[in-house]
N, C-alpha and C positions, 0 to 999 in steps of 0.2 A: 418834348416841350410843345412841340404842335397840337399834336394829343389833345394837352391840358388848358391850352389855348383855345381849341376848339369847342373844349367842353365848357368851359369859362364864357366861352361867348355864347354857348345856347343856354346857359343856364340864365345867365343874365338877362336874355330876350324873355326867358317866359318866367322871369320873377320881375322884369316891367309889367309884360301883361298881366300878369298877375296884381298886381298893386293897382293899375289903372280902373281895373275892372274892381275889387274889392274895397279900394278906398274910398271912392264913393257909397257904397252900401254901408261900410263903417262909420263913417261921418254922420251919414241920413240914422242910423239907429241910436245914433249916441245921443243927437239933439232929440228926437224921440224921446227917448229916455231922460232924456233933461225936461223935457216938457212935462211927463208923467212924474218924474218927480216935484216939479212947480205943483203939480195939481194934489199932488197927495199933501205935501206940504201944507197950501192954503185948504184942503180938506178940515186935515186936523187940527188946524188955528179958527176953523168953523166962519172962513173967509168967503164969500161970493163968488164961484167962478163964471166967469164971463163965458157967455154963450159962445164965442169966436174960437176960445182954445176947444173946448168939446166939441165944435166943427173941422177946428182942424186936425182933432185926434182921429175922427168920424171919417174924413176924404182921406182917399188914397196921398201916399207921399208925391208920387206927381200923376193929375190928370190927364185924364186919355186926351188926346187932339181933335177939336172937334174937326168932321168931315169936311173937309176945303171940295168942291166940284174941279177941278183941277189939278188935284196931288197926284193922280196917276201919271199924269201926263208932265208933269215935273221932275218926280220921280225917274221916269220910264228916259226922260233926255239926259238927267244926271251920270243914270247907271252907263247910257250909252257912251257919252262923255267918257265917262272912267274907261268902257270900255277902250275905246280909241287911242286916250295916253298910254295907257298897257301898250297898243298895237305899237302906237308911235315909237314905246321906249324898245320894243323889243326890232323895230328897221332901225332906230342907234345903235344896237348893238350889232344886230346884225353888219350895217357896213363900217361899223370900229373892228370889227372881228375877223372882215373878210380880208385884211393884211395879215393876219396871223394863221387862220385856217378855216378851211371852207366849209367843213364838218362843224366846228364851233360855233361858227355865224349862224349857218341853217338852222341848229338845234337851238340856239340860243330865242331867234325869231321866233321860228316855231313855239316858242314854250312862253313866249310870252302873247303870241296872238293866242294859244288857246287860254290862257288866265284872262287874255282880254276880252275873249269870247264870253265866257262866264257874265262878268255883270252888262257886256253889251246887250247879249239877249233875251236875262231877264228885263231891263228896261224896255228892249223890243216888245218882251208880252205887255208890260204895264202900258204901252203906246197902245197895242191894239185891246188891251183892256177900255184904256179911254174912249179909244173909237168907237169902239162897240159900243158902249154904254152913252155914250154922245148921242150917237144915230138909231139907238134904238127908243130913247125917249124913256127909257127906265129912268130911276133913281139917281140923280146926279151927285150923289154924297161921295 
């Protein structure tokens, strides 16, 4: 019964992800496709199409962001941020765990300061991206 329990719950986790990530893309193709059809429609009724919908068929479905002079360094505290609740949640477990076993707790820590390692020190690069690009007087995009 664990087994199928087990399996039950991982399957579940990546048919969320799953959906999360695809239903957005499905949704965006569909009004696409509504739109193309609007336009074919008023084509063959020999109707005016407004220059706004052939713009909006023309742009991407969502625009790039323009360069903020600051987004690294936003960026770069975010990630570190993140980093650190990782660190934080894995010393709760660590001293939840050290009444039960010492081996658990340590492993437990461990394995969440190095997941919290991960997005702390890419936000560290995005810090010394900014710096850099700050104090060298280059391009501040």
């Amino acid at each position: 019964m664990s087994d199928f329990l087990g399996f039950l719950m991982g399957a579940i986790f990546w048919i969320f992800l799953a959906a999360i990530i695809l239903v957005p893309v499905y949704l965006r193709h569909r009004e696409r496709d509504k739109l193309h059809e609007t336009l074919r429609i008023a084509f063959e009724k020999g109707q005016p199409v407004p220059p706004e919908i052939i713009t909006a068929l023309q742009t991407p479905a969502r625009p790039a962001a323009p360069p903020v002079p600051e987004r690294d360094l936003r960026t770069g505290l975010v990630l570190i941020a993140v980093g650190l609740g990782l660190c934080a949640i894995g010393y709760g477990f660590w001293y939840a765990l050290m009444t039960v076993s010492d081996t658990a707790a340590y492993m437990t820590a461990v394995s969440f300061a190095g997941l919290g390692a991960i997005p702390g020190l890419i936000g560290v690069a995005y810090v010394i991206f900014w710096a850099v690009r700050r104090n060298s007087g280059g391009p501040k995009a």
